[in-house]
C-alpha positions in Angstrom: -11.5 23.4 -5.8 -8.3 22.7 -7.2 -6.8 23.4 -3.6 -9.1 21.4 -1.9 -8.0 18.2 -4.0 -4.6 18.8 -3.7 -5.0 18.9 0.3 -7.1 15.4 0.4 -4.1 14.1 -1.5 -1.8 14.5 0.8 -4.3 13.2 3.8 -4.5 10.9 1.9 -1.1 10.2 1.8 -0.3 10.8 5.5 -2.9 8.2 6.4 -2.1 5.9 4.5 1.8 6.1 4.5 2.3 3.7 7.9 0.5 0.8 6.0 1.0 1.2 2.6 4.6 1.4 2.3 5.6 0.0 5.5 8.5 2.5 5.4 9.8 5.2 7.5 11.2 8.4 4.3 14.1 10.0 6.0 13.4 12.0 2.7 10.0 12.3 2.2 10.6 15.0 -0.6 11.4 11.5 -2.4 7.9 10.1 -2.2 6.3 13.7 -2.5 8.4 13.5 -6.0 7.5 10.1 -7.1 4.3 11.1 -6.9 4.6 14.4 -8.9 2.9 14.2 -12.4 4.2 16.6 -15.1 1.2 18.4 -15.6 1.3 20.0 -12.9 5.6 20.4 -13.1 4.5 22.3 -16.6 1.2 24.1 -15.0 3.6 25.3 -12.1 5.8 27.4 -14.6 4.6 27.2 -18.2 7.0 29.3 -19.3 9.5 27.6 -18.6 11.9 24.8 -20.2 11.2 21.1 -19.1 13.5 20.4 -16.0 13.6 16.6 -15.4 14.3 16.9 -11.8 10.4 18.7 -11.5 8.4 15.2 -11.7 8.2 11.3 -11.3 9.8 10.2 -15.1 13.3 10.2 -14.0 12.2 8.1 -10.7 9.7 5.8 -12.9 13.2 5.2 -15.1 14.8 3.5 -12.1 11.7 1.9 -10.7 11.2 -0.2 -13.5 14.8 -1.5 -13.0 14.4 -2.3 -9.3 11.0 -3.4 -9.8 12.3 -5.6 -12.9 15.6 -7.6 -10.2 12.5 -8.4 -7.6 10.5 -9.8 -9.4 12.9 -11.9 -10.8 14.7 -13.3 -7.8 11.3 -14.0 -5.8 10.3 -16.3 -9.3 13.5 -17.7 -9.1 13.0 -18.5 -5.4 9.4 -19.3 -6.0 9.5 -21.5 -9.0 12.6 -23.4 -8.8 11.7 -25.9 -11.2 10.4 -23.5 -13.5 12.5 -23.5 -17.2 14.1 -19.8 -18.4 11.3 -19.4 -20.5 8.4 -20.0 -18.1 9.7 -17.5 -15.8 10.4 -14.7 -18.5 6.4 -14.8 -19.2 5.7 -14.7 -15.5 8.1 -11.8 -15.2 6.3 -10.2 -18.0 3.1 -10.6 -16.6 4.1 -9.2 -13.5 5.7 -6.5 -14.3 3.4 -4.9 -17.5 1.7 -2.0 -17.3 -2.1 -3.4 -17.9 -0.8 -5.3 -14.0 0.7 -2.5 -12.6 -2.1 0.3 -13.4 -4.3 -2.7 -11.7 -2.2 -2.7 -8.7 -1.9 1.3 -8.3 -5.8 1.2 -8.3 -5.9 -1.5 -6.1 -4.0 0.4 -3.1 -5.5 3.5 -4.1 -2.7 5.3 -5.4 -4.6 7.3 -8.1 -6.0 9.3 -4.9 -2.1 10.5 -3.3 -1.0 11.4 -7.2 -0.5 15.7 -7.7 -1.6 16.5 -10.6 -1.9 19.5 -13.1 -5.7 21.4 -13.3 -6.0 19.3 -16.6 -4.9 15.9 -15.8 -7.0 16.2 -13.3 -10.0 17.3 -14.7 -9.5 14.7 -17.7 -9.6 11.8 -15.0 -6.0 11.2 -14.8 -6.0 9.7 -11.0 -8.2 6.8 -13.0 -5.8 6.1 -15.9 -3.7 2.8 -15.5 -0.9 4.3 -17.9 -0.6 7.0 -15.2 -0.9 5.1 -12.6 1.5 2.5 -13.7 4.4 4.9 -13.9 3.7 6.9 -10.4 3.7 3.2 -9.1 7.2 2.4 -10.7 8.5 5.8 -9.1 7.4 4.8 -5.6 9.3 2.1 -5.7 12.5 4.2 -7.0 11.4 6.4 -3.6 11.3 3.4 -1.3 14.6 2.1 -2.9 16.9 5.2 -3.1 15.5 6.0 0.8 16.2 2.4 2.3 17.4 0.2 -0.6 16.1 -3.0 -1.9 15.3 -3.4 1.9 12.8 -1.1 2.0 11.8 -1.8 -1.7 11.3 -5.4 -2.1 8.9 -5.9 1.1 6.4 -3.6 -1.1 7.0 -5.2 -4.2 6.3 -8.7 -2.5 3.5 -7.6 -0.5 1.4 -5.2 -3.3 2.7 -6.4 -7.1 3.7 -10.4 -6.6 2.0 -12.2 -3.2 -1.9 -11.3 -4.6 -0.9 -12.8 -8.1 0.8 -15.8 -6.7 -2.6 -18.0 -7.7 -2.2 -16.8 -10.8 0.8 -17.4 -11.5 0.6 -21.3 -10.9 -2.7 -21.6 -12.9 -0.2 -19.7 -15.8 2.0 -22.4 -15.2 -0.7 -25.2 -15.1 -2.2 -24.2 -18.1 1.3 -23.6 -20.6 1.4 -21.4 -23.1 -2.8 -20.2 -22.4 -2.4 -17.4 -20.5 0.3 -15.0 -22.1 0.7 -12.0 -20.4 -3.2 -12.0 -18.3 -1.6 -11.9 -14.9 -3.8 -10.4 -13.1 -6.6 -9.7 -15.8 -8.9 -12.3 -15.3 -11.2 -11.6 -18.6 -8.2 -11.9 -20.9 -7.2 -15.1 -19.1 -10.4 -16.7 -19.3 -10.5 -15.3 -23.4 -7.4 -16.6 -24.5 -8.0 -19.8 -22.6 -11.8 -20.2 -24.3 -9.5 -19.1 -27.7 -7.2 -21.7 -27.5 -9.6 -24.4 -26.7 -12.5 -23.0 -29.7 -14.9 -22.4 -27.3 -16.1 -19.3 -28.5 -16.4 -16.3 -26.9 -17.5 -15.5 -22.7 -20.4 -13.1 -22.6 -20.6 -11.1 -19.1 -24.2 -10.4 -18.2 -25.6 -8.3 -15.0 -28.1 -10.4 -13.3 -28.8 -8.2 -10.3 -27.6 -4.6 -8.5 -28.4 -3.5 -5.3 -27.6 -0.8 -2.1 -27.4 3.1 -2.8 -25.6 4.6 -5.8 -22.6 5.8 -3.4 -22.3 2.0 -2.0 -23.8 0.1 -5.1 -23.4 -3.9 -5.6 -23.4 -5.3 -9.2 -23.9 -9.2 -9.5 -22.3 -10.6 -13.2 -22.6 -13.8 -14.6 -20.0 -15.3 -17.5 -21.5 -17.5 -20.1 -20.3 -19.3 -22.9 -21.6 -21.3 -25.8 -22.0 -25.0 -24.6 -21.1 -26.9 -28.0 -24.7 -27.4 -28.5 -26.6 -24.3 -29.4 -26.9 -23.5 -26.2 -25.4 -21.3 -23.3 -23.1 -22.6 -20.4 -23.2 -20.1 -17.3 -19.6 -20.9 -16.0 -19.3 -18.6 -12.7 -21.1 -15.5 -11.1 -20.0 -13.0 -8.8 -20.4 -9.6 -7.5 -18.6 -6.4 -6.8 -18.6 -2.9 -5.9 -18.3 -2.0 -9.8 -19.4 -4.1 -12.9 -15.7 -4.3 -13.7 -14.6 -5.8 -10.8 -17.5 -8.3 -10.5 -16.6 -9.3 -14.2 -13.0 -10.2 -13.1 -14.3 -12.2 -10.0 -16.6 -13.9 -12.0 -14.0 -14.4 -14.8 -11.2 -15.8 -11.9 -13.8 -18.2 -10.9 -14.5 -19.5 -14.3 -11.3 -20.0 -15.3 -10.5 -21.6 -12.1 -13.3 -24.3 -12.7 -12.2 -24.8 -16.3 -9.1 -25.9 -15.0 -10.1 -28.0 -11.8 -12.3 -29.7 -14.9 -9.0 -30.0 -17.1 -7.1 -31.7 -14.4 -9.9 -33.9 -13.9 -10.4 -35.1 -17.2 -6.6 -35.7 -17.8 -7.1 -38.9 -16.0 -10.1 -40.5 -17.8 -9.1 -39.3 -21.3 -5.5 -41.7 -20.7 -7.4 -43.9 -19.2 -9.7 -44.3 -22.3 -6.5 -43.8 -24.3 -5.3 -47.1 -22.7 -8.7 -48.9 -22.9 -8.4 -48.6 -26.5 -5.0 -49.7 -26.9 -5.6 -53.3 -25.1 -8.6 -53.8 -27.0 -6.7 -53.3 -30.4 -4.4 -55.5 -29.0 -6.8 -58.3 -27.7 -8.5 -58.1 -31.7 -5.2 -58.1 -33.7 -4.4 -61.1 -35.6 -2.5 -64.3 -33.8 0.9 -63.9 -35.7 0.4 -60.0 -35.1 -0.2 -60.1 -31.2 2.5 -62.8 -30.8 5.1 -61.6 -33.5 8.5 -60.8 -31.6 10.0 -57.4 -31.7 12.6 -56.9 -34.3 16.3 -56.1 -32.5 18.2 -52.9 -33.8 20.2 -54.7 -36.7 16.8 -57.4 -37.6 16.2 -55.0 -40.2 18.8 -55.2 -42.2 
């Protein structure tokens, strides 16, 4: 069994090498590394002492680095206007491990990984921690094969381009979204948080097609200020996870179309009020000249 799991990881890698990494390995016993867990370093020979050379940490070390320079010089480029602090929080976002175990499982990494008899029996190919560090050692394997040349493309394509909406709804809405790059729910949380609107309830309104090939609909409610419940978006998805984060993306993305929206009216009720109090002040109030710097004294 353990054989056969170990060979349909690396089909799995063959296959998917041409697209995924868009790279050539003149040393391939790079990537073959990177993806290395220590389990199975440790279940190779037990007996004997940890050697650092025998799986992905050392490479996940360097990875975080390179990953750390790319995504800062495409925010720079980017977001030019963008102050220090704004583009720390995006780099943050970017780069955490809650984003990067949701990218590994997006390109399917979890299914190229070697692992030990026990990691893999304990679900490790499904564990964003896990999969966060192999994805930090690829990119140490793409970069110490073909440099940043070879690294960065991957980077852009996989970790920053799909959270580029994001990123300017994290700028559009200030301080809201700390740190939810990526994670839709806590986005759409800590924005509900910050405005006391209680919190979003995700409820599974319909499923259908065969267990292998199964399609959950999910709908995100919240409370409407009035004892009642608001539905603010609905989705679906090939898991109830990932209908939840579609449905959460919409819903946050309508919160803050409405936002924008009702920026305008609220000044312009702002400056409704202020010429009426104007029109009902007192004569000698409405006409009394403005005192000059040194009137005062």
């Amino acid at each position: 069994m353990t054989t056969r799991r170990r060979k349909s990881a690396r089909d799995s890698l063959s296959e998917a090498l041409p697209t995924l990494f868009d790279h050539r390995f003149r040393r391939p016993e790079l990537l073959t590394l990177a993806l290395t867990h220590r389990s199975l370093a440790y279940e190779s020979n037990p007996d004997a002492p940890p050697k650092p050379t025998g799986d992905n940490e050392q490479l996940e070390f360097v990875g975080d680095a390179v990953l750390g320079l790319v995504v800062a010089e495409s925010l720079y480029r980017r977001f030019p206007h963008s102050s220090e602090g704004e583009l720390t929080r995006l780099r943050a976002s970017l780069v955490s491990r809650r984003h990067l175990g949701c990218v590994a499982e997006r390109i399917n990494l979890g299914a190229m990984l070697r692992l030990g008899r026990g990691e893999e029996q304990s679900g490790g190919r499904q564990k964003p921690a896990l999969l966060a560090n192999a994805l930090e050692a690829v990119i140490a394997a793409l970069y110490f094969d073909g440099g940043l040349e070879a690294a960065r493309p991957f980077i852009e394509r996989h970790i920053i381009e799909p959270s580029i909406p994001d990123l300017h709804g994290a700028l559009s809405a200030g301080d809201t979204f700390s740190g939810a790059i990526g994670d839709h729910k806590s986005a759409l949380q800590e924005y509900l948080q910050a405005a006391g609107a209680g919190q979003p309830q995700y409820v599974l309104t319909a499923q259908s097609g065969p267990d292998h090939q199964k399609l959950f609909r999910v709908e995100v409610r919240v409370p409407d200020g009035h004892g009642g419940i608001r539905a603010l978006a609905e989705s679906e998805g090939t898991t109830k996870k990932q209908a939840q984060q579609k449905a959460a993306r919409i819903a946050v993305e309508r919160l803050l179309a409405e936002q924008h929206q009702a920026r305008p009216h609220a000044e312009k009720h702002e400056r409704s009020r202020a010429e009426q109090q104007a029109l009902t002040a007192p004569p000698a109030e409405r006409h009394r000249p403005r005192a000059s710097a040194g009137a005062s004294r």
